[in-house]
C-alpha positions as CSV (number, residue, x, y, z in Angstrom):
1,X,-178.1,81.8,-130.5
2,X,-175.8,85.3,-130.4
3,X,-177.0,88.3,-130.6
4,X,-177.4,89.3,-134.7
5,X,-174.3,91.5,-135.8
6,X,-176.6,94.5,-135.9
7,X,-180.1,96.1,-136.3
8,X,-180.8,98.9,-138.9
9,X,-182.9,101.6,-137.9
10,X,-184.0,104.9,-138.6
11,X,-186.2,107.7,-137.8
12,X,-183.4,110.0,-136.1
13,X,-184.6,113.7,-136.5
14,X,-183.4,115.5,-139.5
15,X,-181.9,119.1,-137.9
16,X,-179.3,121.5,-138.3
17,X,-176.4,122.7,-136.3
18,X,-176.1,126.3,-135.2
19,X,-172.4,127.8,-137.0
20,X,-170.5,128.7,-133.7
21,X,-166.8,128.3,-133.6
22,X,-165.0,124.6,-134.0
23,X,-161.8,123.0,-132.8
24,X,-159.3,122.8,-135.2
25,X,-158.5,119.0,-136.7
26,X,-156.8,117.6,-134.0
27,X,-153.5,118.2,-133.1
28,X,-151.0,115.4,-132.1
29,X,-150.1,114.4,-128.8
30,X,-153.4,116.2,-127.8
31,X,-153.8,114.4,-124.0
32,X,-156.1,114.0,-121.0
33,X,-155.8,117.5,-120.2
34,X,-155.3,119.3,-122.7
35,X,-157.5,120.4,-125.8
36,X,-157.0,122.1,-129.1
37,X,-157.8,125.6,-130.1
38,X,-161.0,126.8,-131.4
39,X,-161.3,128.3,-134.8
40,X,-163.8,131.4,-135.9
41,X,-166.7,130.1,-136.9
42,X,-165.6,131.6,-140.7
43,X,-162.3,129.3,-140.5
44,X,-164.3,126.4,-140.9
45,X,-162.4,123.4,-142.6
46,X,-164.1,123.5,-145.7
47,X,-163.0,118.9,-145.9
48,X,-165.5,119.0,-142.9
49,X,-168.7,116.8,-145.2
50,X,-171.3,116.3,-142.5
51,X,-171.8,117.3,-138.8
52,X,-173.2,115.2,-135.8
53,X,-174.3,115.9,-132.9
54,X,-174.3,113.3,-130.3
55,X,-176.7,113.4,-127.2
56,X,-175.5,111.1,-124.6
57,X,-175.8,110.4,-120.9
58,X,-174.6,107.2,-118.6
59,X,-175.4,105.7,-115.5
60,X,-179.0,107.6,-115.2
61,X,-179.4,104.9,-112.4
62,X,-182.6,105.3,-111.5
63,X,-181.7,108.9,-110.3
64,X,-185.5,109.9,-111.0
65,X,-186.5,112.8,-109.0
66,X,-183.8,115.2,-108.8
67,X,-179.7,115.2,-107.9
68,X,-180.0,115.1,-104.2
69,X,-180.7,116.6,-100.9
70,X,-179.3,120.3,-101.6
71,X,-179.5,120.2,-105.2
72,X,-182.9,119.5,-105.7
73,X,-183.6,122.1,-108.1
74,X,-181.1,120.3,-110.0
75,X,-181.5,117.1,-112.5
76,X,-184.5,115.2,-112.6
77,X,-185.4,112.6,-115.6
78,X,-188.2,115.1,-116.4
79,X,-185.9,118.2,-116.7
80,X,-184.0,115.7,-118.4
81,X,-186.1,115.0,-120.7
82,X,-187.3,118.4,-121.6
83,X,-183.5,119.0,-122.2
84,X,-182.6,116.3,-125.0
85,X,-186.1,117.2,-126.7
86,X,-184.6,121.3,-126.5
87,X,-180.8,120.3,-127.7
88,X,-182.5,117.9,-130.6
89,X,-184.2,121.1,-132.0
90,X,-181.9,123.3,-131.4
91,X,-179.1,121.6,-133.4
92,X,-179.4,122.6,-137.0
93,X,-177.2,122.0,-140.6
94,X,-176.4,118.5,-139.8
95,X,-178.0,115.1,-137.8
96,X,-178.4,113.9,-134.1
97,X,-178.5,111.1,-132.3
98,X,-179.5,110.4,-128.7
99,X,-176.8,107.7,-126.8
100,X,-177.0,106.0,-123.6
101,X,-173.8,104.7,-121.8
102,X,-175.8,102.2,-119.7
103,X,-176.6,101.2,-116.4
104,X,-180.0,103.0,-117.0
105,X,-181.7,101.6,-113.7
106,X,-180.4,101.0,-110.4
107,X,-182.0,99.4,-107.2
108,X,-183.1,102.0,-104.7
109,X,-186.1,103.2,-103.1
110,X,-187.2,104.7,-106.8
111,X,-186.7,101.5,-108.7
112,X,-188.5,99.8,-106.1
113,X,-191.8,101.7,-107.4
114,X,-191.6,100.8,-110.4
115,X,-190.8,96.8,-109.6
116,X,-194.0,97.2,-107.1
117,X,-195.9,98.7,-110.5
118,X,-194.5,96.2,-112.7
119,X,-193.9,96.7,-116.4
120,X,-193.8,99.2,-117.8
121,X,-191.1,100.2,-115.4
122,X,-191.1,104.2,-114.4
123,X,-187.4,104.3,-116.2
124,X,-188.7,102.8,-119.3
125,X,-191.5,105.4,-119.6
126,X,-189.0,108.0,-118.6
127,X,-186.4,107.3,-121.1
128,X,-188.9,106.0,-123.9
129,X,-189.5,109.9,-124.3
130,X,-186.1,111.2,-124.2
131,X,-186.3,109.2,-128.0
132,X,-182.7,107.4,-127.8
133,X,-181.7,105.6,-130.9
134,X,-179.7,102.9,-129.1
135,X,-178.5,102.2,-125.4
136,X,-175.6,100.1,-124.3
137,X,-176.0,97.6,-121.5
138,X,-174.4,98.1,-118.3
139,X,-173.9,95.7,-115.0
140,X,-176.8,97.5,-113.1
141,X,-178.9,95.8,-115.8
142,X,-178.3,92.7,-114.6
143,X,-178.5,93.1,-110.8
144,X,-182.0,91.6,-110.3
145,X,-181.3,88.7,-113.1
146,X,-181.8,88.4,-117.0
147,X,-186.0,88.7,-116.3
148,X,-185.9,92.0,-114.9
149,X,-183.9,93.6,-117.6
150,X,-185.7,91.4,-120.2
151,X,-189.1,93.6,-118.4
152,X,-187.1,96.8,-118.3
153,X,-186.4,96.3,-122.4
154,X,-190.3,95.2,-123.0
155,X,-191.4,99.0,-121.4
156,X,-190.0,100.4,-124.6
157,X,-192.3,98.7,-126.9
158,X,-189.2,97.8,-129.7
159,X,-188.3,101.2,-130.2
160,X,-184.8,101.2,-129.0
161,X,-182.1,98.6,-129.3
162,X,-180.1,98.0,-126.5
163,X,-176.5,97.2,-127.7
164,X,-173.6,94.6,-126.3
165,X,-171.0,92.9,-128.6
166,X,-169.3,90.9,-125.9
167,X,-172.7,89.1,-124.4
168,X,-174.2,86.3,-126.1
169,X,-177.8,86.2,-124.2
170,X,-179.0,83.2,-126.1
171,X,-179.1,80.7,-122.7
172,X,-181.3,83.4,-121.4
173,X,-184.6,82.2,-123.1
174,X,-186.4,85.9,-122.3
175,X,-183.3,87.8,-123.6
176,X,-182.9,85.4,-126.5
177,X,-186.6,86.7,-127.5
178,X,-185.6,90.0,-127.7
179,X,-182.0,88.9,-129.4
180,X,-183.6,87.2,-132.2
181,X,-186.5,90.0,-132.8
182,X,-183.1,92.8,-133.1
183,X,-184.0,94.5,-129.8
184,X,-180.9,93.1,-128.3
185,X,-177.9,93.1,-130.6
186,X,-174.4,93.8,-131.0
187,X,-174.9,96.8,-133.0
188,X,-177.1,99.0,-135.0
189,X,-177.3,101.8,-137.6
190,X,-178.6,104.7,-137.5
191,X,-180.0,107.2,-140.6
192,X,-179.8,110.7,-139.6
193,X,-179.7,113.7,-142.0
194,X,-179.3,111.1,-144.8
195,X,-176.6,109.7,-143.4
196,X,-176.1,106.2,-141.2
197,X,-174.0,106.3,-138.2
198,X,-173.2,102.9,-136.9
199,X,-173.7,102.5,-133.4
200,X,-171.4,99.3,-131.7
201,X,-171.9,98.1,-127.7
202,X,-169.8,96.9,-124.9
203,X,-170.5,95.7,-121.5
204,X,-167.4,95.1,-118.7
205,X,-166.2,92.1,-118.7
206,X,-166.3,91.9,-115.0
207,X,-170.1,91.3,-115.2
208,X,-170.4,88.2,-113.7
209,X,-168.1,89.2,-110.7
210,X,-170.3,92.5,-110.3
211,X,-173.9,91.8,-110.9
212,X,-176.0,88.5,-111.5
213,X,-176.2,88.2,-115.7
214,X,-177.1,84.3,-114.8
215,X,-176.4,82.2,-118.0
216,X,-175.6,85.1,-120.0
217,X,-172.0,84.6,-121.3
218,X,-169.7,87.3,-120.9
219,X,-166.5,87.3,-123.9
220,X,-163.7,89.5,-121.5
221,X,-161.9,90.2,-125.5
222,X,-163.5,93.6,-125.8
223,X,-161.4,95.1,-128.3
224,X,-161.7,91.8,-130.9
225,X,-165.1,91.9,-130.8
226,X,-166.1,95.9,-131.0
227,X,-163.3,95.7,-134.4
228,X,-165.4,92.6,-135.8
229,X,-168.8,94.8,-135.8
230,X,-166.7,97.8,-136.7
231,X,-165.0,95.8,-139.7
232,X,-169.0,94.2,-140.8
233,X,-170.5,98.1,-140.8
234,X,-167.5,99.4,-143.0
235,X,-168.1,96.6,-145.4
236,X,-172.2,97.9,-145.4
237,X,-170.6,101.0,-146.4
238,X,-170.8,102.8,-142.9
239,X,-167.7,105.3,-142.5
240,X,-169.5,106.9,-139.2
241,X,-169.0,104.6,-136.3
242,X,-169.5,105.0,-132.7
243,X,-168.7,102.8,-129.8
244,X,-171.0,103.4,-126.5
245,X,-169.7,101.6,-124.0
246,X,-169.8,100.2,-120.0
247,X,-166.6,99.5,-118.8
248,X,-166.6,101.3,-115.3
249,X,-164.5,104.1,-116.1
250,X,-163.1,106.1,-118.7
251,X,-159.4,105.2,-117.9
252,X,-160.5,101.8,-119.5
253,X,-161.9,103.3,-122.7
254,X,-158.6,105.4,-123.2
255,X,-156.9,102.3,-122.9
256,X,-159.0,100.0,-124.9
257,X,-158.7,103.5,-127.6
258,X,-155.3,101.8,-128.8
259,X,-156.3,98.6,-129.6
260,X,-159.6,99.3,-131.7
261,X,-159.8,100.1,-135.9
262,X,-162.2,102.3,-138.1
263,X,-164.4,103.3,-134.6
264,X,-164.6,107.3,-134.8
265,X,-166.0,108.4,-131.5
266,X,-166.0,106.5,-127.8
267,X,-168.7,107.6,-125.5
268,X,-168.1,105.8,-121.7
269,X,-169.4,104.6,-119.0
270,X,-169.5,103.4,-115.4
271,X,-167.4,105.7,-114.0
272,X,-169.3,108.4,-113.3
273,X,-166.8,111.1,-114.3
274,X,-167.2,114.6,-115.6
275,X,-165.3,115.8,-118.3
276,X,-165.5,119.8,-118.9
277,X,-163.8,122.6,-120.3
278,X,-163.4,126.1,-119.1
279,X,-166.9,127.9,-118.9
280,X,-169.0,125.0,-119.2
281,X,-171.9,125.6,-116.4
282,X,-171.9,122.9,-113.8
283,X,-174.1,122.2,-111.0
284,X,-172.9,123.6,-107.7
285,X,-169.7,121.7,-106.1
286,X,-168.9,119.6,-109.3
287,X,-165.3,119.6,-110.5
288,X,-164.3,118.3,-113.7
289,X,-162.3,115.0,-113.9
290,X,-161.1,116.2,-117.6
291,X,-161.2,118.1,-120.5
292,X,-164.7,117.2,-122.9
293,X,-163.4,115.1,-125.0
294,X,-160.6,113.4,-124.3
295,X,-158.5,112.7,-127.5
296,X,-156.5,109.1,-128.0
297,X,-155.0,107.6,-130.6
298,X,-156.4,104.1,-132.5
299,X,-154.4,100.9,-133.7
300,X,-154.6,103.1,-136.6
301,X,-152.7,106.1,-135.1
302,X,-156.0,108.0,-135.8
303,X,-157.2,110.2,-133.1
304,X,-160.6,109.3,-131.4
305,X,-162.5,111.6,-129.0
306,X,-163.7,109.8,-126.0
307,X,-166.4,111.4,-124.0
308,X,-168.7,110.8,-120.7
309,X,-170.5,112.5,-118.2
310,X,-171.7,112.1,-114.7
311,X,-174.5,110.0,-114.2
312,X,-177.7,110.6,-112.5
313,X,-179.8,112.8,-114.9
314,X,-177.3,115.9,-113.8
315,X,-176.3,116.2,-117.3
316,X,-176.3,116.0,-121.2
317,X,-173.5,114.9,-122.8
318,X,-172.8,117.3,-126.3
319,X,-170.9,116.0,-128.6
320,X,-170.6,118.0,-132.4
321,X,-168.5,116.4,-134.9
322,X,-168.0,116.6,-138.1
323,X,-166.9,114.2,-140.8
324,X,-164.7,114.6,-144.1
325,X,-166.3,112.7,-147.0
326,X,-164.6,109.8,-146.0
327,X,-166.3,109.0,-143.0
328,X,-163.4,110.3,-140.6
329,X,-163.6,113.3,-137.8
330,X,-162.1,115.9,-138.6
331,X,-163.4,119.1,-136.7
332,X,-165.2,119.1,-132.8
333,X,-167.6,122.3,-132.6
334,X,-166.9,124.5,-129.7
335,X,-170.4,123.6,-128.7
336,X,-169.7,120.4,-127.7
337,X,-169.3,119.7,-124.0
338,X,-172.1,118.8,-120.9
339,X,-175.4,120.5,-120.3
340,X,-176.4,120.8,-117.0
341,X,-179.9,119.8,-116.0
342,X,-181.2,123.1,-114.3
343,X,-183.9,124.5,-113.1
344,X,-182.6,127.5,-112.3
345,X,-181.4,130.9,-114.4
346,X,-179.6,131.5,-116.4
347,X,-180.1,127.8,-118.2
348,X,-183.5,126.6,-116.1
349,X,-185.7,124.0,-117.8
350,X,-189.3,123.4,-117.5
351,X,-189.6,119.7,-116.4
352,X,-191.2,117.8,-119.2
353,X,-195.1,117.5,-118.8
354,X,-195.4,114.0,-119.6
355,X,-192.8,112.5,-117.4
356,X,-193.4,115.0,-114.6
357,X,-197.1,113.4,-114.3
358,X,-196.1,109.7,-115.8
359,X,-193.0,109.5,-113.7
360,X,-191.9,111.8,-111.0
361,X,-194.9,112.6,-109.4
362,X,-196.2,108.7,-109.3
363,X,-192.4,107.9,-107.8
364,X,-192.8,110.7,-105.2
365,X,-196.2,109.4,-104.0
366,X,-194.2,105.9,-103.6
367,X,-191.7,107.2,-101.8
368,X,-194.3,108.7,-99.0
369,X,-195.9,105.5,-99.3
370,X,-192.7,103.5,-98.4
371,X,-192.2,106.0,-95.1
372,X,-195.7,105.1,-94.1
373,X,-195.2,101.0,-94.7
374,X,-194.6,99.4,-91.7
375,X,-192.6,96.1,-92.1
376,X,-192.1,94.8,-88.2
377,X,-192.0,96.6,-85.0
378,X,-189.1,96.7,-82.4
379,X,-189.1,96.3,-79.0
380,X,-185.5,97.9,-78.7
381,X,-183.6,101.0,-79.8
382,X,-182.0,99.7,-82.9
383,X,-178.0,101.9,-82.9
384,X,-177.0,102.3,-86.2
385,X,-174.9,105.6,-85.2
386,X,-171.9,105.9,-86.9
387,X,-169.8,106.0,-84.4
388,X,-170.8,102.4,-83.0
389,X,-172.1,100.6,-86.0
390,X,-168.2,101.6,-87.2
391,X,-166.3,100.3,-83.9
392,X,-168.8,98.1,-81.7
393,X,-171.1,95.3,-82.1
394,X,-174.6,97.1,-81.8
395,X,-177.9,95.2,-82.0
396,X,-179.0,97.1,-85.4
397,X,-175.8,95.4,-86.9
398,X,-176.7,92.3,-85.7
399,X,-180.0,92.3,-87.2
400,X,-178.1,93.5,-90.6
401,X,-175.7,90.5,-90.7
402,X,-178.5,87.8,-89.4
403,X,-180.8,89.4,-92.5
404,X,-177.3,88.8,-95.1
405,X,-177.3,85.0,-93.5
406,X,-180.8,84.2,-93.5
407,X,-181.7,85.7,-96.9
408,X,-178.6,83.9,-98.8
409,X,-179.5,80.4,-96.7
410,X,-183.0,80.9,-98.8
411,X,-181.7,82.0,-102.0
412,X,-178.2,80.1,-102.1
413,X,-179.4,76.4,-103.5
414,X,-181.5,78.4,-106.3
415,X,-178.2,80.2,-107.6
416,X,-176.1,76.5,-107.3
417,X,-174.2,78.1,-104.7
418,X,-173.4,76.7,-101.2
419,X,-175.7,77.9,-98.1
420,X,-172.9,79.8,-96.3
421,X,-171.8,79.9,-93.0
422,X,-171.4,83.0,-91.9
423,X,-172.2,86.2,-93.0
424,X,-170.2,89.7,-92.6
425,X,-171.7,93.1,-93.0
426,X,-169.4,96.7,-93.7
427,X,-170.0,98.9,-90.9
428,X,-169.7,101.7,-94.1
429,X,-172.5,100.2,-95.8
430,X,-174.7,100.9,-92.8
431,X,-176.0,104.5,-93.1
432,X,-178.8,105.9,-91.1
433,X,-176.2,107.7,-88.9
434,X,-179.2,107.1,-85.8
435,X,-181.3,104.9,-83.7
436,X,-184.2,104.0,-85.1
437,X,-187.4,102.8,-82.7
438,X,-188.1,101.3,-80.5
439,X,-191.6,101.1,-82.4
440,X,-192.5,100.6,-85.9
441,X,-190.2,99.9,-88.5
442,X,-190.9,101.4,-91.9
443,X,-189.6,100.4,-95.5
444,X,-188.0,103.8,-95.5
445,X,-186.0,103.0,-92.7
446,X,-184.8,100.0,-94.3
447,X,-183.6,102.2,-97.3
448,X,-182.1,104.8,-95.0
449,X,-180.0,102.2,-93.1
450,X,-179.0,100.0,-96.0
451,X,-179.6,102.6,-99.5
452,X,-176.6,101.7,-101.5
453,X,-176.9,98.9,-104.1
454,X,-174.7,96.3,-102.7
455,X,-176.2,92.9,-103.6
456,X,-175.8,89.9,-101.1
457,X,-173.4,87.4,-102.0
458,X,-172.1,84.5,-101.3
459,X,-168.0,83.6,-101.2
460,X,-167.9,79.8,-100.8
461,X,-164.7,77.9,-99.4
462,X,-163.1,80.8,-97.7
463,X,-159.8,78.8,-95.8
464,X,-159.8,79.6,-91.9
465,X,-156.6,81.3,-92.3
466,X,-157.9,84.0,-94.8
467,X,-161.2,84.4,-92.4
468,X,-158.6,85.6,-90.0
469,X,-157.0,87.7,-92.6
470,X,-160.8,89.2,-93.1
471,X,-161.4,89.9,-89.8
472,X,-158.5,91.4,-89.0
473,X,-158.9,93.9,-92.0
474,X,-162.1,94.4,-89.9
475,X,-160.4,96.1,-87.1
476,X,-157.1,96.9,-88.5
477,X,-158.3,100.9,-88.3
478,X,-161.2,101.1,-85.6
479,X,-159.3,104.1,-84.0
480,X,-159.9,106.3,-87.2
481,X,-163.9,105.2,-86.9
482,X,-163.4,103.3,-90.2
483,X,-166.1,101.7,-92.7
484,X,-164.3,98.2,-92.9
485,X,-165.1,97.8,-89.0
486,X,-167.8,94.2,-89.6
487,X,-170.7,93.9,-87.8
488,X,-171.5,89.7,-88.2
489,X,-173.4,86.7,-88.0
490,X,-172.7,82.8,-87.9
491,X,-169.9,83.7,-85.4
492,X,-168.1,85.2,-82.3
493,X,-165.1,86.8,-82.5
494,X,-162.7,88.6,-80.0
495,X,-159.7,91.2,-80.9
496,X,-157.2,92.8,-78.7
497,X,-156.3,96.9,-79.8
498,X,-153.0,96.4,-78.4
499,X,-151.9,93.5,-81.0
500,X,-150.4,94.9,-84.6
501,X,-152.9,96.4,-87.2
502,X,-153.4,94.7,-90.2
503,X,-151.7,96.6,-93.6
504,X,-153.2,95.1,-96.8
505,X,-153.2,96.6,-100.5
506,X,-156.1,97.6,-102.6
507,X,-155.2,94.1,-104.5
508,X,-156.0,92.3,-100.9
509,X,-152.1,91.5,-100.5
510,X,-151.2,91.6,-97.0
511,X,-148.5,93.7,-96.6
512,X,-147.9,93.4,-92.5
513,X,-150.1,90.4,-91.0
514,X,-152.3,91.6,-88.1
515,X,-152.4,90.0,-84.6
516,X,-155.5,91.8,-82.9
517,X,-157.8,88.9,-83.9
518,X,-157.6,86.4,-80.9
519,X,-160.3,84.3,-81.0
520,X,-162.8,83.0,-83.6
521,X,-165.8,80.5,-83.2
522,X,-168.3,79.0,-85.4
523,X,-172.1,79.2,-83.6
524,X,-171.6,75.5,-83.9
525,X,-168.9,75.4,-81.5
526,X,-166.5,75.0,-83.8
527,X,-163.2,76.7,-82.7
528,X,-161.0,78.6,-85.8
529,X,-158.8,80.8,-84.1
530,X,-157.3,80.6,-80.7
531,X,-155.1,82.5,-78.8
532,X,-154.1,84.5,-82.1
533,X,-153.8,81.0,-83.7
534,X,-155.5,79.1,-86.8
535,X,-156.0,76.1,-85.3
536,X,-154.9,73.2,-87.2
537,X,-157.5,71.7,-89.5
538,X,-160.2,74.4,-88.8
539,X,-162.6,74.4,-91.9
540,X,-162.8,76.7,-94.4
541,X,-166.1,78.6,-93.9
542,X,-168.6,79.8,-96.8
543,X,-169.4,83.6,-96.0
544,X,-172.8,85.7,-96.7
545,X,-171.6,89.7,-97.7
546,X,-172.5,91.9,-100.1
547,X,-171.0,91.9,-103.8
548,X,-168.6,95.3,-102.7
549,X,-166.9,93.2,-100.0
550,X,-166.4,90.0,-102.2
551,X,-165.0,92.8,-104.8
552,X,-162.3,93.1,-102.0
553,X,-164.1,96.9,-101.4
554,X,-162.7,98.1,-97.7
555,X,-159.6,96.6,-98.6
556,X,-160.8,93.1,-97.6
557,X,-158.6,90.5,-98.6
558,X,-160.5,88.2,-100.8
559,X,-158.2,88.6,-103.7
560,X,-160.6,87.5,-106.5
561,X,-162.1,84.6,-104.7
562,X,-165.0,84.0,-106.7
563,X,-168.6,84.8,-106.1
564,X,-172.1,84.6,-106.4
565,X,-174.6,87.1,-106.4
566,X,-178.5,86.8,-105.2
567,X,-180.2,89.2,-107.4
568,X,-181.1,90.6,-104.1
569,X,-180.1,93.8,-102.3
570,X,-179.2,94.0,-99.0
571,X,-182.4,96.7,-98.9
572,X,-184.4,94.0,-99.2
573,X,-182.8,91.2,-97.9
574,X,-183.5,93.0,-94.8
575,X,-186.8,93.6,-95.4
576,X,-187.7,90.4,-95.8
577,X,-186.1,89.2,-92.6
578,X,-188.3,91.6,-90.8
579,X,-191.2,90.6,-92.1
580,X,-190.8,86.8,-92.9
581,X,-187.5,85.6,-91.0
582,X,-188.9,87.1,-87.7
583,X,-192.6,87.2,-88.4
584,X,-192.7,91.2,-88.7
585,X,-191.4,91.4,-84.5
586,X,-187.7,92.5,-83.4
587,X,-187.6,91.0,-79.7
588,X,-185.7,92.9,-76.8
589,X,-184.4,88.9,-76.3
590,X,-183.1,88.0,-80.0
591,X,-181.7,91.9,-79.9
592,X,-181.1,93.3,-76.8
593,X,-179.2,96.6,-76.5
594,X,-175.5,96.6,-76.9
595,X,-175.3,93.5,-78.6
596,X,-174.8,90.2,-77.3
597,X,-171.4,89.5,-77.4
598,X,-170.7,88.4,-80.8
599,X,-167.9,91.1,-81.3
600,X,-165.2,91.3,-77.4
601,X,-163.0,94.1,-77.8
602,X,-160.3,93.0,-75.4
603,X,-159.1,94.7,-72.2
């Protein structure tokens, strides 16, 4: 069955909000970088019925320990936390709520300690403090399948719903569960102040294309659906609505602004931006994409704010608006914009105790533990320098690609897609920069070559002539050292730097065909490309990549060829290669230095 229309729910804090200054009732035409001026606090509208303050963050991504080498005395979900509990208390005269944007997990070394602990997840503990009254479902949620979110939801005991109008979960019996008991819905309300605020999901609805929902079913008509919950909370008598939503950037909620009714406030996410206005604090080397909030117009030719934030526990989103007795905004406080997460003067926050000891300190210990876990040994160097992994065949590539091939040929027939053929590995999505052994090989070092969260796929019934068309994207820029360079698997390929350099679009058009690609073969034998040539009848080939190549990321040229997913990152597709696919030993024979000729760059 769908998800029910929507959840109520209460037990929002009751506070007040401090009487700063306000922006005036929007002015017309206000645009993407522009804002309106700010009134004396004593200028208050006196139409202005009921504030709200809005908490909010997106894309938290399992970002759990702090915001990066160089910044580490910067975000952290326990200064996180500690933050939303100090901006809950300190809001006064008025209610609060507490919003997430979603993708709130995100395969990496972190999230690997919590699926190694099992449920409840580090993330759900983390978050189950910071007290949200609803969170929005991203596509992160989905990249290790339906279960693992359905265990994610379970570490938060009921207490929050998480929030989607466009997915029906019902074929997903574990999702269905938490659908039919209100954890999982379309919408909720929440009571705050003595008010209800109604609180209406959305999730992209490039899903399937971008993460692994399964038999979830994915409804692309956003905007008809988000106006059907909006329409059923008006008629419950809710004038305060709010749409949180993940639809990769905030471009899309501006657009999506103009075809929605009666929704007062957008909060986005998915695209990681950060909106800010002059004398907002920020965390060193951040720019802002935009003004906090952005203001478009409805199907209504009301004006809506729209806010996000960067994602990775760097910030708190700060919204304060306030509401004429007809439900409809009419006044943004001067308070409103992002928080940093400090832990430095003049804003510095104590992590909180609980997740510091629950959380961050269990994670760190995990993340030793994966330097010290040894998955194989090698007999060889293994070159991942950037330099070579970008413009050479190099053993460590080799090893990368086999891992994509191996690891989809095991997991292919459970997804109902074909075993593929041949597999192609991004030299950009190769990262340790070094060489690596000979000697053990630790999980660390599996993170540190492969640590982004690219998923292997599978693109079946790729034509022989667009296989050309992929490869020669593949060393259409070598010269500039350039991340589309393929390191592969399945095949042997040979390109000449004198013939013409691919140009292709972002939308995989090819604008000028390349002719540096001479010839291709299958490990078979079988013979693609000769002499520059698609030979006639050559097969089409089913190829083994990860989900930001079959995305057409690099520029390659599968122009919406559709895809499957794994449920398995590349992380850990190698891993288990290592350890199961090559009984924990990398041979000097099966990898010898240099390569072993998979990849002749001609004279």
């Amino acid at each position: 069955m769908p998800a029910p229309a929507h959840a109520r729910r209460g037990g929002a804090s009751i506070v007040a909000l401090v009487s700063i200054a306000v922006l005036s009732v929007f002015t017309a035409g206000v645009g993407p970088t522009a804002t309106a001026e700010p009134r004396p606090a004593a200028e208050r509208p006196e139409r202005t019925d009921f504030w709200l303050t809005i908490l909010h963050n997106n894309d938290g991504e399992s970002q759990l320990l702090n915001a990066g080498e160089g910044l580490e005395d910067f975000g952290g979900v326990a200064r996180f936390v500690a933050l939303t509990r100090d901006l809950r208390a300190d809001a006064d005269d008025g209610g609060v709520v507490m919003l997430s944007s979603g993708d709130n997990f995100l395969a990496g070394p972190e999230f690997s300690a919590s699926l190694e602990k099992g449920v409840p997840f580090y993330d759900s503990l983390a978050l189950r403090r910071a007290r949200y009254d609803a969170m929005a479902i991203g596509n992160h949620e989905f990249d290790f399948g339906p279960d693992v979110l359905a265990d994610f939801i379970r570490g938060f005991r009921g207490r929050v719903p998480f929030l989607s109008a466009n997915l029906d979960v019902s074929p997903e019996p574990r999702l269905e569960v938490l659908a039919e008991r209100g954890v999982i819905s379309a919408s909720t309300v929440v009571e705050t102040a003595g008010e209800e605020v109604g609180v209406i999901g959305a999730t992209t609805p490039q899903l399937r294309s971008i993460s692994s929902p399964r038999d979830v079913i994915v409804d692309p008509d956003v905007a008809r659906l988000v106006n059907r919950q909006a329409k059923m909370l008006t008629k419950d008598g809710i004038d305060k609505i709010v749409l949180i939503s993940h639809l990769q950037s905030v471009q899309e909620d501006r657009e999506l602004a103009g075809s929605l009714r009666r929704v007062d406030v957008m909060i986005a996410g998915g695209g990681d931006e950060l909106l800010a206005n002059e004398g907002d604090l920020l965390l060193p080397g951040d720019v802002a994409a935009g003004p906090y909030p952005i203001v478009e117009r409805d199907r209504q030719n009301r004006e809506v704010p729209i806010v996000t934030t960067s994602g990775g526990y760097r910030y708190v989103g700060r919204l304060v608006v306030g509401f004429d007795r007809r439900g409809r905004v009419v006044s943004i406080d001067d308070e409103s914009g992002p928080v940093r997460v400090s832990g430095v003067a003049p804003d510095a926050v104590a992590p909180d105790p609980v997740v510091q000891s629950r959380v961050v300190e269990p994670v760190t210990s995990a993340l030793a533990e994966l330097a010290s876990t040894v998955v194989g040994t090698s007999e060889v160097a293994l070159d991942g320098t950037r330099t070579n992994i970008r413009t050479v065949e190099t053993n460590q590539g080799n090893l990368i690609a086999d891992s994509l091939l191996w690891q989809a040929t095991e997991l292919a027939p459970l997804f109902g897609a074909p075993v593929p053929d041949i597999a192609l590995q991004n030299g950009g999505g190769i990262r340790n920069e070094s060489v690596i052994g000979p000697g053990d090989v630790s999980e660390l070092d599996t993170f540190d070559m492969l640590p982004f969260a690219n998923f292997v796929s599978v693109v079946p019934d790729i034509p022989a002539e667009q296989l050309k068309e992929l490869l020669e994207n593949a060393v259409s820029r070598v010269e500039f050292v350039d991340g589309r360079f393929t390191q592969v698997a399945g095949l042997s390929f040979s390109w000449d730097p004198d013939g013409t350099p691919q140009i292709v679009d972002d939308a995989g058009t090819v604008l000028t065909p390349g002719s540096r690609v001479v010839d291709v073969t299958l490990d078979d034998g079988t013979v693609l490309v000769e002499d520059g040539d698609v030979v006639a009848g050559a097969p089409a080939v089913s190829i083994a990549t990860i989900d930001f190549s079959a995305r057409g990321g690099d520029q390659y040229p599968y122009r919406g060829a559709p895809f499957t997913t794994l449920g398995v990152t590349y992380q850990q597709a190698l891993r288990a290669y290592i350890e199961t696919g090559l009984g924990g030993s990398i041979t000097a024979e099966d990898y010898p230095e240099g390569g072993e000729g998979r990849i002749t760059r001609l004279p």
